[in-house]
N, C-alpha and C positions, 0 to 999 in steps of 0.2 A: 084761554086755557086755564084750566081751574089748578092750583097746587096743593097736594099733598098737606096736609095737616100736617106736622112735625107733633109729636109726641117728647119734650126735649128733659121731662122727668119720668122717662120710661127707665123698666129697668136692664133693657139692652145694655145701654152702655157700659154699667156696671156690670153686667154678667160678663159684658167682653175682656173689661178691663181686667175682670179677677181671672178669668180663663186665660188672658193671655201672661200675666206674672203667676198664676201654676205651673203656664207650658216652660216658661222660661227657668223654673226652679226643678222640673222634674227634667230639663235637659241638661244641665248643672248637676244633678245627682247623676245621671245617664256618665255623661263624661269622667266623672266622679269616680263612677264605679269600673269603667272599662280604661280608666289612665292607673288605677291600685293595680286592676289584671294584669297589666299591662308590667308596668314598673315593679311590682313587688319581687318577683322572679330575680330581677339587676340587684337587689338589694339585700338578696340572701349572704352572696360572699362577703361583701364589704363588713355585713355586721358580722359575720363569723370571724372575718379578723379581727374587728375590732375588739370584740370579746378576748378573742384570743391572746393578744395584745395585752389587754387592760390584765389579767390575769398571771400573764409573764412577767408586767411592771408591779404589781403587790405582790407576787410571790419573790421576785428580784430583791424588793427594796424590806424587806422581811426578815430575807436572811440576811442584810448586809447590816439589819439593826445589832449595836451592841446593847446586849444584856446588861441590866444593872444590876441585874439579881446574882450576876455569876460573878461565886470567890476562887482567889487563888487557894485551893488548899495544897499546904504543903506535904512532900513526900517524905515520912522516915524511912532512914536507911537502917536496918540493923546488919551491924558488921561484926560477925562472931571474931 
């Protein structure tokens, strides 16, 4: 029985190799994009607290700064 020639610097192998690390990266984007669909929606609230939040703690700690700018001026009385 006569055997098949082997071709072993063809360029199959290589076309396979690179076709199969595209399928592998364009199913990583796939997942990519249907896990943002997915999850972005759960992430709306959290970050509206947290804004909300951050917002409450600067405008809190703002007004509880003292001024160094601010004097006592004092009050005359006139007393006829």
């Amino acid at each position: 029985m006569l055997y098949p020639k082997q071709d072993e610097n063809a360029a199959i192998p290589i076309a396979n190799f690179i076709s199969f690390i595209l399928g592998l990266i364009s199913l990583s984007a796939l997942f990519l994009i249907k896990s943002i669909t997915v999850f972005l929606p759960l992430l709306f609230a959290p970050m509206v607290c947290l804004t909300l939040c951050y917002l409450l703690k600067v405008s809190y700690s703002s007004a509880n700064q003292p001024s160094e700018s601010v004097s006592v001026n004092p009050i005359k009385l006139d007393l006829i």
